[in-house]
N, C-alpha and C positions, 0 to 999 in steps of 0.2 A: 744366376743367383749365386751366392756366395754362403756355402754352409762352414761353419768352423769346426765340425765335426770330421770333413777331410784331415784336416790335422794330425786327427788322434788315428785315420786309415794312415796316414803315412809313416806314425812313431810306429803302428804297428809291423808295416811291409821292412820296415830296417830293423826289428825287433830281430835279438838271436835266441830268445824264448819263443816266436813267433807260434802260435797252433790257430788252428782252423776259427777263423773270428765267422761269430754270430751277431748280426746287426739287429734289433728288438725294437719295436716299436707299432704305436698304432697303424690301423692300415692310412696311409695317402701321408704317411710324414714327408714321403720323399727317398725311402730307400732305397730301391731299384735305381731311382735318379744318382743317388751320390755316390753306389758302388759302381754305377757305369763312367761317371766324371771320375771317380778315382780312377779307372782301367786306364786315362790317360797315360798314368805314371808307369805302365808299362807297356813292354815292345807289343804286345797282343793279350785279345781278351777274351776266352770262354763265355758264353753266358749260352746256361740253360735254365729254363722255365718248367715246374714239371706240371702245373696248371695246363698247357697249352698244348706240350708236348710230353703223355702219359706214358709212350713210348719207354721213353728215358728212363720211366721207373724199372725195368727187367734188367737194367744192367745193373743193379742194388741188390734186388733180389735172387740172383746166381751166384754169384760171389763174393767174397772179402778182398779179391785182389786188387789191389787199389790202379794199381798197375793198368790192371785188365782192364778194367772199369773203364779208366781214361781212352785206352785204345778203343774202346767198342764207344764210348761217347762222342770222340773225334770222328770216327769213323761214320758215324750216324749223322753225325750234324755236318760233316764238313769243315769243322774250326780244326787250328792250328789249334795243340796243346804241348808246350813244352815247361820247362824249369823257369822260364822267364814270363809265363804267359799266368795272367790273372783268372780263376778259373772263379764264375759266381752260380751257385745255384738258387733259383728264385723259387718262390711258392715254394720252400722248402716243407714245409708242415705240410706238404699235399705225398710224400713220399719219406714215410718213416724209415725204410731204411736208406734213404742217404742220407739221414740225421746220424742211421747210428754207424752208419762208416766213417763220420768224421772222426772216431777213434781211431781208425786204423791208418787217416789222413796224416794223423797225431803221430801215431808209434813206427809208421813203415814208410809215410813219404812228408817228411818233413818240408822235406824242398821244396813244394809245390803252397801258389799262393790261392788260398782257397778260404772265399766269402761266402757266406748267404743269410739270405732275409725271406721273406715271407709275412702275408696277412694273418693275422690272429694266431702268429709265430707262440706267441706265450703261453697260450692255450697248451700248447702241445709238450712246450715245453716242463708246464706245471706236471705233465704226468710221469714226470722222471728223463734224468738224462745221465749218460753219462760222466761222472766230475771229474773236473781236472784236467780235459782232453780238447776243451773248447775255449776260446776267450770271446766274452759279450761287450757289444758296444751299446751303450741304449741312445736314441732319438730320438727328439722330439719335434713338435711343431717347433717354425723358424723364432729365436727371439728377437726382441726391439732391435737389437744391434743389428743383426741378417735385416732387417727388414729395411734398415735406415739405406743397409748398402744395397739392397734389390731394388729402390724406389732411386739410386743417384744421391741418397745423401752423403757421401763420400768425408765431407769437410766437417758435419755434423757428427760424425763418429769419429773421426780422426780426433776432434777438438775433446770429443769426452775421454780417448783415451790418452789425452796428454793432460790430463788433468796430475798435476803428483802435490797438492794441498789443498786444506780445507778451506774454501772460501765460497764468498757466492757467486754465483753462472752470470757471469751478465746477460740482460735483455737479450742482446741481439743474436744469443744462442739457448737461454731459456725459453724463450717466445714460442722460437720452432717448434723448438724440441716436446715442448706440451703440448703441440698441435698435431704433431707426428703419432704422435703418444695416444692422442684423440684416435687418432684413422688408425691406428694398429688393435685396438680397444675395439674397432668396428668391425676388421678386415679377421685379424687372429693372426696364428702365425701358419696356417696350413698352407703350404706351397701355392697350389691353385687359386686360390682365393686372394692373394698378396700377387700372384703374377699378372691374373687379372688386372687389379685397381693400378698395377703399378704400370701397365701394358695400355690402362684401355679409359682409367678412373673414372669407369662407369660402376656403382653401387650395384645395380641391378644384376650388374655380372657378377659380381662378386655376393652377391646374397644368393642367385640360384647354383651357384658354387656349393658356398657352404651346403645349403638346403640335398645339393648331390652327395658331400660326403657323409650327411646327418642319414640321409635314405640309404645311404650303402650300409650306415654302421649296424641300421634298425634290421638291413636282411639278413645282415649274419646273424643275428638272432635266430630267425626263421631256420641258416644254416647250420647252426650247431644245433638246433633242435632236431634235423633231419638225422643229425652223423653221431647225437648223443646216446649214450645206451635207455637202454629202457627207464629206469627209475630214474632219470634225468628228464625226462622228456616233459615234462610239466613243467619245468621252470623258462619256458620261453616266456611264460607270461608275466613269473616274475621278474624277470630281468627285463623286460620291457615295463613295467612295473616302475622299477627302481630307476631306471633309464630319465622315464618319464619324470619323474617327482624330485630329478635333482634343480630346476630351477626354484622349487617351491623351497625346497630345502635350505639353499644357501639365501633363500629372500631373509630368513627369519634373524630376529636379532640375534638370539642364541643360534650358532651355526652346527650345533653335533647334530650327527646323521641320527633320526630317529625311524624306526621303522615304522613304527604309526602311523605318521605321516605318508607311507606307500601306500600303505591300502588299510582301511578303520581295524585295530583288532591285530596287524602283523602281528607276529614275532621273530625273534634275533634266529631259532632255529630253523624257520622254516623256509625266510630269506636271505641266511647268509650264503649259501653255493652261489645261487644267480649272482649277488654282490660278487664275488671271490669270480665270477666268471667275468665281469665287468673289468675289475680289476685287476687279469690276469689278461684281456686284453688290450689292456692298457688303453683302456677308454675312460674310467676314474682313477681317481688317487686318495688313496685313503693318510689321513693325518691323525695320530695317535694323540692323546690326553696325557699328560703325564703328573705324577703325584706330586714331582718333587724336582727343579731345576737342580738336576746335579748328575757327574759322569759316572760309568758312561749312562746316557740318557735311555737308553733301552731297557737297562736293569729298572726306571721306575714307569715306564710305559705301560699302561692298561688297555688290553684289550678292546675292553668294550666298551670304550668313548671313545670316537674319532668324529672329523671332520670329513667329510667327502666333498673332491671337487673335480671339475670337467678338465679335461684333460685340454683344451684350447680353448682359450676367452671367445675368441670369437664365434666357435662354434657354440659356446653357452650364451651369447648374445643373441644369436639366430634363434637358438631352439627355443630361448625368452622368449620369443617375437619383439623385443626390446628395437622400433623402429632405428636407421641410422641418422634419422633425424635429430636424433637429440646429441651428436654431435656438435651441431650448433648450437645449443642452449647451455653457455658456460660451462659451468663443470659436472652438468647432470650425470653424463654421462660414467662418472666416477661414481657418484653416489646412488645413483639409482639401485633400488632394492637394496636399500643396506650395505653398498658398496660392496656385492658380491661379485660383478665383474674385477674390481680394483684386487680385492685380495685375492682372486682367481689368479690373474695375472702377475701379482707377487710370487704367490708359490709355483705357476707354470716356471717363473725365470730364477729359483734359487731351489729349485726341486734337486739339482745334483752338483750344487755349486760348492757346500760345506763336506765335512768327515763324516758325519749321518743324515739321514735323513731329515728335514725341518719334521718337528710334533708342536702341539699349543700345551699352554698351561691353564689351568682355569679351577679358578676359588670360590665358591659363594657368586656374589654379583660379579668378583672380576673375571677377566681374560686376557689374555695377550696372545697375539696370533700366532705368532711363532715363537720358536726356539730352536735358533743353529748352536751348532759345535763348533769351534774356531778357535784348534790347538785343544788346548786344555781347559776352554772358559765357554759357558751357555750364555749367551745373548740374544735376547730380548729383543724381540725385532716387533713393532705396533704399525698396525697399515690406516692410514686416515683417508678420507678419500677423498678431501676436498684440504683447505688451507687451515681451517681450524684445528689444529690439531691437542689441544687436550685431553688428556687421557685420565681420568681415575683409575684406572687399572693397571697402567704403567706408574703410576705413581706410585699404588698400592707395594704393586711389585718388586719396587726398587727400596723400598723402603722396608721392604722384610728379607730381599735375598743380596741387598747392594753387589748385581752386576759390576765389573769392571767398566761395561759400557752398554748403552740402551742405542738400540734403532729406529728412528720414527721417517717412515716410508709417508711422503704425503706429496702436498701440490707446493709445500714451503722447500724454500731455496739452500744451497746447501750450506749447512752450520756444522758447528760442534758448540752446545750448549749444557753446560753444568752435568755432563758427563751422558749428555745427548746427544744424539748424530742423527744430524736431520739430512735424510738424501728425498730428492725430488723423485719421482715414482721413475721420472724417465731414465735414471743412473742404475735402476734394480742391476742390471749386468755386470756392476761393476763395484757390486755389495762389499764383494770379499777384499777388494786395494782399501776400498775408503773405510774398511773397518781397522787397516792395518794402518792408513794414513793418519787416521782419527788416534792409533794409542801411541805415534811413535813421539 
C-alpha cells in the first residue's frame, strides 16, 4: 500500500529541529504499519511494544537517563541501537513514563530517531503533556487517492494529478473514476478492509472487516471504563450511547449534533465528557457553527452548534447496515440518508488539507457545509450528492457574503461557472490546486 504520510516521516528524519515525533490516530489507521515501512529508511530498527512486552516498562520508571534507558532496552530485547537506528515505541499510552521521557529524548539525546504511536494515544494525551518537546503527526484512514494506488489504479491517479486547468474529465477517465468512487464509499479508507477487496474483491470480507474494527472500537469502551477513575465510570454507557445514535444523527436533514436525539430528555452537561472522549479518540469529529464567514474563523465559532461525523465512511456505512448493494443502483449510494455518507467523506478527505479546520455556516433555513481558509479568503464549499446540484443556500450565501469563489462537491463534471467551481466528488484530494487553478 502506498501511504503519503511517509512523506511527511521523511521531511521529518532530515529535519534539523527534529524532536521526538508522535504519530496520533484512531486505532487500526495503520500506524504500527507505516512507522515500520518507514524503518526502511534506515540502517536498523528498534521496535518496542509495551502492550506485549510490560517488561520494558521498569526501565522508564528508574530513571531519566536516556542513555541508560537505551542500554538496558537493547540489552533486554537484543536489538541494535545506535545513532543511526530508528527507535519506535508502540502502545505508548500503556507506559506513561516513556511519554514523559520523551522530554529528555528532546533536551539530552537529540541524535537519536525516536517515533511512537499507540491505541487510544489521545486519550492520554488530553490529560496533559509536556509542550514543546514533542512533534505530532496525525493519521488517518487511507484516502481516494491511497486507495486508487492500493487497488493498481496507477494511470487513474496519475491522470488526476496532471490535471493543471479547469476543464471537463472526459468519459474514459470520469466513468471510472465514479465507479472507484462507488467501492471506496463501500470499502472506507481503513487499511484492512481496502486490502481485502483489493486482495480478494470479496465484500463479505470486507464487511466482516469492518464489523472487526466496529467491535474493537465498542470494547475500548468497556476499556476505558475499567482504567477510568471513579466518577467516570458511568459514562461507558454514554459514550456507547452517542456512539450509537451517530447514523441517526447525520440521517437527518438538519445535521447538528443534538443530544436529544441520544437518549429522550439528554442534556449538553451530562453528555458532553463521553462526546469529548469519543473525540479525543479520534473516533468522531466535531464541525463547529460559525456566526459569521470571516478570519480568523475561530474568533466567530460557537461552541455549541457543531456537526459530528464518523471518522471513516465506510465504517459509517457498515454501522448503517447500509447493504453494499446499493452500489449498483446508480447513484443511491451518494444520496442515501440525506447524503450522509457523501459529505462524511468530503470532510474525512479536506479534514487537514486547509490553514484551519473546515466549520459550516448556517442561517435560518440555509446552510453550507463547509467553510475552509485558503490564505486569507473563506470559501464556501456545498456537497450535493447526486448531479443535481442546486443550492438555495449557496445562492443565499453568496449573495450576502460575495465569496471570491464558491465550491460545489457533486457527481457534475469539472467547471468553473459564474464564480463556481464545480469538482466531481472523485477530485476531493485535490480541492486545494483546483481552488488555486480556478482564481488564477
Amino acid at each position: 500500500m502506498k501511504r503519503f504520510l511517509l512523506d511527511d516521516l521523511k521531511r521529518w528524519k532530515i529535519s534539523k529541529y527534529r524532536k521526538p515525533l508522535i504519530l496520533r490516530g484512531a486505532r487500526q489507521v495503520g500506524k504500527t504499519w507505516a512507522l515500520k515501512e518507514f524503518g526502511k529508511e534506515f540502517e536498523s530498527v528498534a521496535y518496542f511494544n509495551f502492550d506485549e512486552h510490560e517488561e520494558y516498562k521498569q526501565f522508564f520508571e528508574t530513571t531519566k537517563d536516556v542513555r541508560r534507558i537505551l542500554q538496558n532496552l537493547s540489552f533486554a530485547s537484543g536489538q541494535r541501537i545506535d545513532k543511526g537506528t530508528l527507535i519506535i515505541f508502540d502502545e505508548i499510552q500503556s507506559c506513561n513514563s516513556a511519554l514523559n521521557a520523551l522530554k529528555y529524548f528532546c533536551e539530552n539525546a537529540s541524535e537519536y530517531y525516536v517515533v511512537c504511536a499507540g491505541s487510544l494515544l489521545g486519550l492520554t494525551l488530553s490529560k496533559g503533556f509536556p509542550v514543546g518537546k514533542v512533534a505530532f503527526l496525525n493519521m488517518g484512514p487511507m484516502s481516494f487517492s491511497e486507495f486508487l494506488l492500493a487497488g493498481g489504479e496507477t494511470t487513474l491517479y496519475e491522470y488526476l494529478q496532471s490535471i493543471d486547468r479547469i476543464e471537463a474529465i472526459p468519459d474514459a477517465f470520469f466513468n471510472p473514476l465514479s465507479e472507484r468512487l462507488k467501492m471506496f464509499m463501500v470499502t472506507g479508507g481503513m487499511p484492512e478492509p481496502v486490502l481485502r477487496w483489493t486482495a480478494d474483491g470479496d465484500i463479505s470480507l470486507v464487511n466482516n472487516a469492518l464489523d472487526g474494527i466496529l467491535g474493537s472500537y465498542e470494547r475500548d469502551f468497556g476499556k476505558h471504563h475499567d482504567e477510568a477513575d471513579d466518577w467516570q465510570r458511568h459514562d461507558v454507557q454514554k459514550i456507547t450511547l452517542i456512539w450509537n445514535s451517530l447514523p441517526s444523527q447525520l440521517a437527518r436533514e438538519n445535521k447538528k449534533f443534538l443530544y436529544s436525539a441520544v437518549k429522550g430528555g439528554a442534556r449538553a452537561r451530562e453528555y458532553e465528557n463521553s462526546l469529548q472522549w469519543l473525540v479525543n479518540a479520534d473516533l468522531v469529529k466535531k464541525v463547529y457553527k460559525i456566526s459569521k464567514p470571516a478570519l480568523p474563523l475561530s474568533v466567530y465559532t460557537g461552541l455549541d452548534a457543531f456537526k459530528l461525523y464518523h471518522g471513516d465512511v465506510g465504517l459509517l456505512r457498515r454501522q448503517s447496515r447500509l447493504s453494499h448493494t446499493v452500489f449498483a443502483e446508480g447513484d443511491r449510494l451518494f444520496t442515501e440518508f440525506k447524503g450522509a455518507l457523501t459529505e462524511n467523506f468530503v470532510y474525512q478527505s479536506i479534514e487537514r488539507m486547509f490553514d484551519a479546520p473546515p466549520c459550516y455556516w448556517a442561517e435560518n433555513a440555509y446552510e453550507v457545509d463547509f467553510l475552509v481558509q485558503k490564505g486569507n479568503d473563506v470559501i464556501p464549499v456545498k456537497v450535493k450528492a447526486g448531479e443535481n446540484v442546486a443550492s438555495v443556500s449557496l445562492k443565499h450565501y453568496r449573495k450576502q457574503y460575495a465569496p471570491p469563489l464558491s465550491v460545489r462537491l457533486s457527481l457534475k463534471n469539472l467547471s468553473l461557472d459564474g464564480g463556481i467551481l464545480n469538482v466531481p466528488l472523485f477530485m476531493v484530494d485535490f480541492l486545494d490546486r483546483l481552488i488555486d487553478l480556478a482564481r488564477q
